[in-house]
C-alpha positions in Angstrom: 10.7 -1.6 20.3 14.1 -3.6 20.7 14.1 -4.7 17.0 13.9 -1.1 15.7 17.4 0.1 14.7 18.5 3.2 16.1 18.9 4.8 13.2 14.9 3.8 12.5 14.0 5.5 16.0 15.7 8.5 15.3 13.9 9.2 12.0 10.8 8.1 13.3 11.4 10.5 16.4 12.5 13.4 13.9 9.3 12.8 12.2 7.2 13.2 15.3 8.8 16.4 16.7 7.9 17.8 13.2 4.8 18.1 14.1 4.8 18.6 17.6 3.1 22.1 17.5 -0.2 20.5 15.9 -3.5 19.9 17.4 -3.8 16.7 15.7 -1.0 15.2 14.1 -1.3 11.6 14.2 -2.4 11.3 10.6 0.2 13.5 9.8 2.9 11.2 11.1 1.6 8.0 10.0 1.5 9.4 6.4 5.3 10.3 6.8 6.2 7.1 8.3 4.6 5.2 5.6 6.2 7.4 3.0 9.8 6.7 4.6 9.2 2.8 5.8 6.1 1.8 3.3 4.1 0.1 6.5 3.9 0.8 9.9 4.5 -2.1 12.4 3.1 -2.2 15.3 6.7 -1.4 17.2 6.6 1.6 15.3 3.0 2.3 16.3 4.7 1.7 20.1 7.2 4.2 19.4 4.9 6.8 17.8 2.9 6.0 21.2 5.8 6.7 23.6 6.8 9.9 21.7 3.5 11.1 21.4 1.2 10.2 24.6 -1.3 8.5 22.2 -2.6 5.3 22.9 -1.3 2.2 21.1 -4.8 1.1 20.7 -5.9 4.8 18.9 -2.6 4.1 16.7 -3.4 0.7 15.7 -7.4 1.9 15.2 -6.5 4.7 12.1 -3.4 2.3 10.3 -5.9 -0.7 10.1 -9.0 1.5 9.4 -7.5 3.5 6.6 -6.5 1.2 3.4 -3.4 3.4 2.5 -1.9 2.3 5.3 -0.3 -1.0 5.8 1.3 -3.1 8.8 3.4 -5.2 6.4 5.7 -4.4 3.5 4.6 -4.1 0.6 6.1 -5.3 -3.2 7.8 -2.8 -5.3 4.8 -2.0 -7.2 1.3 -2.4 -5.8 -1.1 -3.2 -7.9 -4.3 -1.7 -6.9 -7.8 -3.7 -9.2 -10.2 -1.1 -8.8 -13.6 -2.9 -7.7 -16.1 0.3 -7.0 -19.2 -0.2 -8.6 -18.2 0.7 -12.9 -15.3 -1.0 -12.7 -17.0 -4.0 -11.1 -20.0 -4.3 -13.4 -17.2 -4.2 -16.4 -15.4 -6.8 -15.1 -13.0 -6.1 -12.7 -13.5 -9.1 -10.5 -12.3 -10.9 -13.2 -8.8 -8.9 -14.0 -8.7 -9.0 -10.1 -9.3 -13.0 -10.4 -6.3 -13.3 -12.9 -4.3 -11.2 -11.1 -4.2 -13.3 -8.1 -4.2 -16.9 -10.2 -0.8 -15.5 -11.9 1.2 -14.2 -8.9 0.0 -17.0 -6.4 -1.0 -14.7 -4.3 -4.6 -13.0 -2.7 -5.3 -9.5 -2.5 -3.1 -7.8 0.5 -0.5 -10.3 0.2 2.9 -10.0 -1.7 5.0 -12.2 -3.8 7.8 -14.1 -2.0 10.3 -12.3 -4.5 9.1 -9.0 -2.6 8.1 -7.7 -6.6 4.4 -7.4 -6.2 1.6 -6.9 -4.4 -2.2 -7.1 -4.9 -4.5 -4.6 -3.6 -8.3 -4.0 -3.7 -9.4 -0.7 -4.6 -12.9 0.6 -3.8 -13.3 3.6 -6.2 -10.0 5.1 -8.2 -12.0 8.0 -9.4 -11.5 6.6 -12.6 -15.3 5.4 -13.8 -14.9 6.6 -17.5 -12.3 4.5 -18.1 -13.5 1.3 -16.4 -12.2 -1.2 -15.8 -9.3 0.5 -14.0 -6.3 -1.1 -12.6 -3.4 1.3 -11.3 0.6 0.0 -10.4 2.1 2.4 -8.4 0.0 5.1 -9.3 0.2 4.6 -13.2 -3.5 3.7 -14.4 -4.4 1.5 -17.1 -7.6 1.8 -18.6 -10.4 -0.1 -19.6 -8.1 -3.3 -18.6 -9.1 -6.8 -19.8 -8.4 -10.3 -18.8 -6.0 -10.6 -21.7 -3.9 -7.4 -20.3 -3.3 -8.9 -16.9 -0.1 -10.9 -18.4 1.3 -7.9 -20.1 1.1 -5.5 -17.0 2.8 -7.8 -15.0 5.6 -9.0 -17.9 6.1 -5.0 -18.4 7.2 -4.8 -14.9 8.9 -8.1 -14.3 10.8 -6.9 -17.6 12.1 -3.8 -16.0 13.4 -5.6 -13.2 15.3 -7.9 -15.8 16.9 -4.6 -17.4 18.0 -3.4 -14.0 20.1 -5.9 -13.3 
């Protein structure tokens, strides 16, 4: 815990005591943790532990177990390839394929700049519309190969214009 900031321990802490009254509340903390941080290393998982009673090892178990949440940062928009079983059989290996070969990078990881990174999605709800790809919650339907440069140029654009 000695490379958490003080400032970082006392949020965390705030967040815990919110839901101190709860039977269960370790999903609920995680889920506000990741909200305020984006990830949850594992000496926040320590600190959630000491404030909490519950083992390390039950902490670690539900953030690597659950895909939304992650023990390293993440890029500034996620993009999530949708590989359940429509998008899949449309394609979506592909778009995932191109994805990767553009940014350098493998699913899970992020770009060096910190801009994006790639995440595989097991079912987005969004069959009709397959193959779906979402960034940071915005879903783009029936996405081709040919799309993959766009999506990313759209976003690499607005980071142009903000600075």
């Amino acid at each position: 815990m000695a490379h958490l900031q003080s400032s970082a321990v006392a949020q965390i802490t705030k967040i815990v005591e919110r839901y101190k009254d709860e039977p269960t509340p370790l999903m609920m903390i995680l889920e506000d943790v990741q909200k305020e941080y984006g990830y949850i290393p594992l000496e926040v998982q320590e600190l959630i532990s000491d404030l909490t009673d519950i083992p390390v090892s039950e902490i670690y178990g539900v953030v690597t177990f659950y895909s939304f949440f992650s023990l390293t940062p993440k890029g500034k928009y996620v993009i999530g390839v949708c590989l359940g079983t429509a998008c899949y059989v449309k394609g979506a290996q592909l778009i995932l394929d191109k994805f990767c070969e553009i940014l350098k990078i493998k699913p899970g990881e992020t770009t060096p700049d910190g801009l994006f990174t790639i995440d595989v999605l097991r079912c987005i709800g969004a069959c009709a519309i397959a193959p779906a790809v979402s960034v940071n919650g915005k879903v783009y339907p029936q996405v081709k190969v040919d799309n993959v440069i766009k999506i990313i140029n759209t976003y690499e654009h607005k980071e142009m214009e903000a600075q």
